[in-house]
C-alpha positions in Angstrom: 113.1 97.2 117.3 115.9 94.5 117.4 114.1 91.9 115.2 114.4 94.3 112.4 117.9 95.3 113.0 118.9 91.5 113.2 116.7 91.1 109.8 118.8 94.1 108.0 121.9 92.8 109.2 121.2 89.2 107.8 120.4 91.6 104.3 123.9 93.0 104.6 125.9 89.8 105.4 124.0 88.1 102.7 124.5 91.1 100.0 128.6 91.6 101.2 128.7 87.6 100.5 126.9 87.7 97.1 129.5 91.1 96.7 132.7 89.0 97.6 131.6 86.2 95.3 131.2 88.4 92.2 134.8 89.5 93.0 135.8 86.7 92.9 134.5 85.8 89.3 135.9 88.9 88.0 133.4 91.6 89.1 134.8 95.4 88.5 132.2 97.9 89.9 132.2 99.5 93.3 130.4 97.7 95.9 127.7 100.3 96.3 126.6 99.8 92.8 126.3 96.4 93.1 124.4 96.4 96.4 122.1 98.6 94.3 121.9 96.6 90.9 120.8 93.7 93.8 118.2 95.3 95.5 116.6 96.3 92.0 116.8 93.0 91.4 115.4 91.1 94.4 112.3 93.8 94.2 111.4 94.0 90.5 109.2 91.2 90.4 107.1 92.9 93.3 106.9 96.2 91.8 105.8 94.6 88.2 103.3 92.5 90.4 101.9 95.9 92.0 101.6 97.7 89.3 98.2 96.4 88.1 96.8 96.7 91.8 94.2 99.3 91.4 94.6 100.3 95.2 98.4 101.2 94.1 98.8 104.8 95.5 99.5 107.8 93.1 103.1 108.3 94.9 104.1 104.5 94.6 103.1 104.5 90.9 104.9 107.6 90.1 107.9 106.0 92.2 107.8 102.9 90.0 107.5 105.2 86.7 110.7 106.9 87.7 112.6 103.2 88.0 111.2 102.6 84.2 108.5 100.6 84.8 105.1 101.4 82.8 101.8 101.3 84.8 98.1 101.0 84.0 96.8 104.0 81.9 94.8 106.3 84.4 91.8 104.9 81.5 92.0 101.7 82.2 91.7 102.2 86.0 88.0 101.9 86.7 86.4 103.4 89.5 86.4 102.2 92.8 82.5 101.9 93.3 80.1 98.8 93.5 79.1 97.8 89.7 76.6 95.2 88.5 78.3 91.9 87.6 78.9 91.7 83.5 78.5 88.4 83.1 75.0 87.9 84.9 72.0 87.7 82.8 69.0 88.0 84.9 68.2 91.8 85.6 66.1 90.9 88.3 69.0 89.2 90.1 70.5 92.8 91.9 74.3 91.4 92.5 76.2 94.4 93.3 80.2 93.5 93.5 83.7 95.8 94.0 85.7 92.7 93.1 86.9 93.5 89.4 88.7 90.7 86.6 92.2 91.5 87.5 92.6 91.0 83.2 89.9 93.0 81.5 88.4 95.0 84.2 84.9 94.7 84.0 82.8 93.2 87.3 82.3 90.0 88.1 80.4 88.6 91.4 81.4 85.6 93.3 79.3 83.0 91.1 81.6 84.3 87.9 85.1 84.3 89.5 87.6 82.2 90.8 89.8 83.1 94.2 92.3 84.9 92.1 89.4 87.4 90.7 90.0 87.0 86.6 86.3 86.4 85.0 85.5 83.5 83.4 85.9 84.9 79.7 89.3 85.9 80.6 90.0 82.5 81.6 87.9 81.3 78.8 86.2 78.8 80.6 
């Protein structure tokens, strides 16, 4: 696919630039380890952001534990089925919901979250 070979080789001009320009401020290292230190770099903000995704496979979690980065503990990872909402306080009212506080974890139906899905306790509203 040539749109992706044009997009890598944007990456590579831009990262032998960003390269030459660290030279030229009195960089020392090998360019290969700076091409790495700047991919870790431009991606650790994803890979913190991931981390608390509860879909996050086992091998992508385990990949971001070998990097350093600490995920959720496996207890703190509910599971995946539908749950009554916490926060509602008629029993009669059945609102089943998968959508979970992306905080505390507990189940909250549409009426009790916002669009980013943290509960309104969380938020302390």
């Amino acid at each position: 696919r040539w749109p992706l070979a044009v997009f890598f080789n944007i990456l590579d001009i831009a990262g032998l630039n960003a390269f030459l320009l660290m030279v030229k401020n009195g960089y020392r290292n090998d360019r290969r380890a700076f091409i790495k230190i700047l991919s870790l770099s431009l991606v650790e903000a994803n890979i913190k952001l991931r981390l608390y995704s509860l879909q996050l496979p086992r091998s992508s979690r385990l990949a971001a534990s070998v990097l350093g980065y600490k995920s959720l503990p496996n207890s703190k990872v509910p599971s995946a089925g539908p749950r009554r909402c916490k926060l509602c306080l008629e029993r009669s009212d059945s609102k089943q919901t998968r959508v979970r506080c992306d905080k505390c974890f507990v189940p909250v139906c549409k009426d009790h979250h916002i669009v980013v899905k943290t509960c309104i306790e969380c938020l302390g509203v």
